[in-house]
C-alpha positions in Angstrom: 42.0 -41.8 40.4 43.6 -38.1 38.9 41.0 -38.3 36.5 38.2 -39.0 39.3 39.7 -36.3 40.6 39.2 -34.0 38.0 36.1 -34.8 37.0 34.7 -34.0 40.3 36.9 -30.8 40.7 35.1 -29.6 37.1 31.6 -30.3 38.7 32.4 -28.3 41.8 33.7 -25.6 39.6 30.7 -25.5 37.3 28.3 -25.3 40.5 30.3 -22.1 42.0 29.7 -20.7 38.6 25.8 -21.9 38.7 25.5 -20.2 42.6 26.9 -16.8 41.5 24.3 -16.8 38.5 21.0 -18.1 39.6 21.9 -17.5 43.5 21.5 -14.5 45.3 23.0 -14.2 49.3 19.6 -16.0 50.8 19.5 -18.4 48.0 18.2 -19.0 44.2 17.5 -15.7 42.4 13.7 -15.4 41.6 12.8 -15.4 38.1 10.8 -11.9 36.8 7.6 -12.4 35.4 7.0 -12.5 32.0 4.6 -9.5 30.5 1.4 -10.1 29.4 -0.2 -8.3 26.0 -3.6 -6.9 25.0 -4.6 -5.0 22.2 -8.2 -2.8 22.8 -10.5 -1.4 20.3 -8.2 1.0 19.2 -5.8 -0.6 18.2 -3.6 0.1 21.3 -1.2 -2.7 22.6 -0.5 -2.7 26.3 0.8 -4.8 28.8 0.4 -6.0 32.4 3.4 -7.4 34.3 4.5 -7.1 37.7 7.9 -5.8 36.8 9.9 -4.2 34.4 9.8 -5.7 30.5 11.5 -4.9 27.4 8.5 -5.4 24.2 9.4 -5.9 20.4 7.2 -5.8 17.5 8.9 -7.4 14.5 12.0 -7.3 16.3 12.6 -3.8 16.9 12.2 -2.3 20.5 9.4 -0.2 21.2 7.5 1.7 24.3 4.3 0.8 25.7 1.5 1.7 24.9 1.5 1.8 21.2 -0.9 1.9 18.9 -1.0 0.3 15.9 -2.0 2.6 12.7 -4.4 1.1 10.2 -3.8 0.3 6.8 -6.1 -0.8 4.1 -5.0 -4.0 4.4 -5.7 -6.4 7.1 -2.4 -6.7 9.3 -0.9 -9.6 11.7 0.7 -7.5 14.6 3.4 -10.2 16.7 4.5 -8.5 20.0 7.1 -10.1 22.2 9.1 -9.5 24.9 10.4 -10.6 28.0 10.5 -9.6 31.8 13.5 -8.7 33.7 14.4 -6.6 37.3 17.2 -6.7 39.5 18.2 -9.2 41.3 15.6 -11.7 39.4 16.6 -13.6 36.4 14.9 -13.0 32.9 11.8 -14.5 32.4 11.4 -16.6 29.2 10.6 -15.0 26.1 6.5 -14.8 25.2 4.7 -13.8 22.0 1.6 -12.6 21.3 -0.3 -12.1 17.5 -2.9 -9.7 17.2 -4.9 -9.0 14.0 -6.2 -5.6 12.8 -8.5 -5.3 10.3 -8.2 -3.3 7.2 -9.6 0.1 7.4 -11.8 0.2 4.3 -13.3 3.6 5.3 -12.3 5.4 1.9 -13.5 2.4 -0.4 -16.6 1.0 -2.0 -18.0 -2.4 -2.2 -19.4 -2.9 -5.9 -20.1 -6.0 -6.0 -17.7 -6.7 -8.6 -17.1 -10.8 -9.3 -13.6 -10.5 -8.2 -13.9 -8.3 -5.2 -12.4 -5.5 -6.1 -12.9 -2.3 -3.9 -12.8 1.2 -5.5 -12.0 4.3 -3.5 -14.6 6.6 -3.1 -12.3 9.9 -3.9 -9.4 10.7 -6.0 -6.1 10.3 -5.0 -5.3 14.2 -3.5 -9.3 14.6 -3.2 -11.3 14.3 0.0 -14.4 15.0 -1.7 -16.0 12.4 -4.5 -16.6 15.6 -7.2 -13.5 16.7 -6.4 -10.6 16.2 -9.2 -7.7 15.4 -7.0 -3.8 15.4 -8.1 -2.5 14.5 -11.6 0.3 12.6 -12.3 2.4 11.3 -14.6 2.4 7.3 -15.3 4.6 5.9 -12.9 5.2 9.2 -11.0 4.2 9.9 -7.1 4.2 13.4 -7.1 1.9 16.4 -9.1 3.6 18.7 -10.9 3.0 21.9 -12.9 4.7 20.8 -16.3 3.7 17.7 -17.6 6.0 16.9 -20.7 8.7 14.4 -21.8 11.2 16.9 -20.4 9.7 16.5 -17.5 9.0 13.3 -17.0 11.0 10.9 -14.3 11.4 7.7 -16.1 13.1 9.0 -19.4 16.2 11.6 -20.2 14.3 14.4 -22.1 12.5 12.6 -24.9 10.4 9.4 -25.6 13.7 7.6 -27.5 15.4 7.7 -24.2 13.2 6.1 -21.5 15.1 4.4 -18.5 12.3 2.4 -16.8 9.3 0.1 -18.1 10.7 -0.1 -21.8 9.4 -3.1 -24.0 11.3 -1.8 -27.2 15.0 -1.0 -27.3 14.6 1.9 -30.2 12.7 3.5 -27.1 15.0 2.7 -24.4 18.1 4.8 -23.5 21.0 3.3 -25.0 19.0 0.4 -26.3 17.5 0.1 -22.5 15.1 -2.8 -22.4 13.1 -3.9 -18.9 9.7 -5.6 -20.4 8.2 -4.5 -17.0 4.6 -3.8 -18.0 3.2 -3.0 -14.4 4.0 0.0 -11.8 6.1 -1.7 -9.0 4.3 -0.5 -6.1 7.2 2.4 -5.5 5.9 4.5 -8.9 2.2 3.8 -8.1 0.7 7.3 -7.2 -2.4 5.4 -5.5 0.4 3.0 -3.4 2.2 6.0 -2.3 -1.0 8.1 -0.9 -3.4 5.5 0.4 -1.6 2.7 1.8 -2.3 -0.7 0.4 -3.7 0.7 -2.2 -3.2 0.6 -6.0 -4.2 1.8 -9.1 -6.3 -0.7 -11.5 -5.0 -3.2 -13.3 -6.2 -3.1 -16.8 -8.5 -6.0 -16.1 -9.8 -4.6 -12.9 -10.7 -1.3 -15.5 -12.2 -3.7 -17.4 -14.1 -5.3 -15.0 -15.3 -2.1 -14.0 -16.8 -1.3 -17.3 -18.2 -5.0 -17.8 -20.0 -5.1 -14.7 -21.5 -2.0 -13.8 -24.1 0.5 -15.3 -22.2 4.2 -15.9 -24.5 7.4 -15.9 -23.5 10.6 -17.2 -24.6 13.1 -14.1 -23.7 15.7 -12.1 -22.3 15.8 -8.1 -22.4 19.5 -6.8 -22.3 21.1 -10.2 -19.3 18.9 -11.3 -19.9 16.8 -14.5 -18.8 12.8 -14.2 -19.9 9.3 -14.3 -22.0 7.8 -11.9 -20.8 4.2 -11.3 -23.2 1.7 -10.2 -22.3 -1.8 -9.2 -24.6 -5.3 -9.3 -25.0 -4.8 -5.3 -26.0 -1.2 -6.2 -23.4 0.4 -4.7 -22.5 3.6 -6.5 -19.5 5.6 -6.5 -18.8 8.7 -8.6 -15.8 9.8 -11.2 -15.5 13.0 -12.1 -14.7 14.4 -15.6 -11.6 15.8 -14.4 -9.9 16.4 -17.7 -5.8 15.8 -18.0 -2.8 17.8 -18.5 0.1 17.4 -20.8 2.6 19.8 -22.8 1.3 23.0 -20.1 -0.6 23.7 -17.2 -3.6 24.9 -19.5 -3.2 21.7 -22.3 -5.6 18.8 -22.4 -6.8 16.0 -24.2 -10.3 17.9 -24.1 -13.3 17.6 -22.1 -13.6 14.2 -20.0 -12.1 11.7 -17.6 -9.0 10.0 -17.9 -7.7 7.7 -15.0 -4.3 5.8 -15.3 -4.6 2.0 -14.8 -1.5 0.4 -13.4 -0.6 -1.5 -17.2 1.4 0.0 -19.7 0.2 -0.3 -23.1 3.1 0.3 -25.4 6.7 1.6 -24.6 5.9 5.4 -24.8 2.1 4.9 -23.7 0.1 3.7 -20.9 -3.6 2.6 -20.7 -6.9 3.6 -18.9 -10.3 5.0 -18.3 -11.6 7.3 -20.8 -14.9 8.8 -20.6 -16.5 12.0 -22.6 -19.3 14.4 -22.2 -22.2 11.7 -21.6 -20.6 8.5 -23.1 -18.8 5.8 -21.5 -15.6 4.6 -23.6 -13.7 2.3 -22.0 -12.0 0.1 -23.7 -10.0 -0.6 -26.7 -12.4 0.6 -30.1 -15.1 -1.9 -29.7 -18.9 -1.9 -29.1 -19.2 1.2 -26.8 -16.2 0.4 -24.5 -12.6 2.8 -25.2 -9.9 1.9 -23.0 -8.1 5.7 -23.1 -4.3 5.5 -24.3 -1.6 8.3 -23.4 1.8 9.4 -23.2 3.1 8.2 -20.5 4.4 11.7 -19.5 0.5 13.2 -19.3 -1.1 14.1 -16.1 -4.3 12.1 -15.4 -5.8 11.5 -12.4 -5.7 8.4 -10.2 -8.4 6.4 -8.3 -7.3 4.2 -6.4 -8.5 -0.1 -5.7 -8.0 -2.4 -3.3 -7.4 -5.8 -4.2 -9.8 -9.0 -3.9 -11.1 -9.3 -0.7 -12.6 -13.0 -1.5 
């Protein structure tokens, strides 16, 4: 019977606790609605709810409304939140997904077999003739000196490199990594047009496979005029390169990083001289260009498959 007793004493108990929670004076508290979410044309997420709301995009708190900033990659936006108010109970948690397309304004469609877009302008260009930045392979940043001395990835000379070293005689203190690709953090296309890259050495290749090249001129700059199998063109100025000084070069001509290093103290890319495509590595007519690592060439940036 004390147990009986107990039991029913608990129950009580655990109602009073039940009534000063979900009661108010005149009975049950009301429960707030839960928000609503809509994204418009531009990319702007609102909501619609009758009282106050708390909203999260990938868990971190933010104010309505907000608008979501393209990327060249399409993106999967998840908003959630919950409403709340005072003297109502939360509502339940509700999510919403939205999808924004990639923003491929900057890119061309070639045509190439793997889908491969190619930006229209060099990274630090806005123009297509325009020569852009230069940078150093596996540097974000331009800079006036381009030289081993210089250089982020070594301490002073080619026998002491400290990142993407294949052969210990060139690492510091015997450094080895075998990386033989930019991780996305050194990749000077990555860091200025987002999801972005620079070429692989196949997508180079691919490039010089696929397409027709035409020694022209844009405005009164000298380059290659690219021209894919949907016709689609885009243009690559003979920018030249830097290396050693501000006023050094590897002479007249184009020379684009790819993303692929091609030995510990080099990296590989496009190459193209005064009228002649050479791209690729001696063979037929194709020369894939080899450098220094520490030289400045320019960057144009791709866009992975969209297949």
């Amino acid at each position: 019977m004390k147990t009986m007793k107990l039991f029913i004493l608990l129950l009580s108990f655990a109602a009073g606790l039940a009534s000063l929670t979900s009661c108010g004076d005149n009975g049950p508290m009301p429960v707030a609605k839960a928000p609503v979410f809509a994204m418009n044309e531009s990319f702007t997420i609102t909501a619609t709810c009758p009282n106050s709301y708390k909203a999260f995009i990938n868990g971190e708190e933010i104010t309505l409304p907000y608008t979501v900033t393209q990327t060249y990659k399409q993106q999967t936006i998840v908003v959630s939140g919950y409403g709340y108010g005072e003297g109502m109970q939360n509502s339940e948690a509700v999510e919403q997904s939205f999808e924004v397309p990639a923003n491929l304004d900057g890119y061309v469609d070639l045509g190439l077999p793997s889908g491969t877009l190619w930006a229209t302008c060099n990274v630090g260009a806005s123009a297509p003739q325009e020569f852009g930045d230069y940078f150093a392979w596996g540097e974000t940043e331009p800079k006036v000196y381009y030289d081993w001395s210089t250089y982020k990835w070594c301490n002073g000379d080619e026998e002491t490199l400290t990142k993407y070293c294949d052969e210990s005689s060139f690492g510091y203190n015997g450094f080895v990594d075998n990386k033989t690709e930019l991780d996305p953090e050194d990749d000077a296309a990555c860091a200025h047009y987002p999801g972005g890259r620079m070429p692989s050495l196949q997508q180079i290749q691919e490039l010089c496979d696929s397409c027709t090249w035409k020694w022209t001129q844009l405005n009164d700059v000298k380059g290659m005029l690219v021209t894919g199998p949907n016709g689609n063109t885009m243009f690559l100025p003979s920018a030249d390169s830097k290396y050693d000084s501000p006023h050094s070069s590897f002479g007249p001509g184009g020379y684009y990083w790819s993303r692929t290093l091609y030995y510990s103290t080099s990296s590989i890319g496009l190459g193209f001289f005064s009228g002649s495509q050479y791209i690729g590595i001696p063979g037929d007519h194709w020369y894939l260009q080899s450098g220094f690592r520490y030289a400045g060439f320019t960057v144009r940036a791709v866009l992975d498959s969209q297949n």
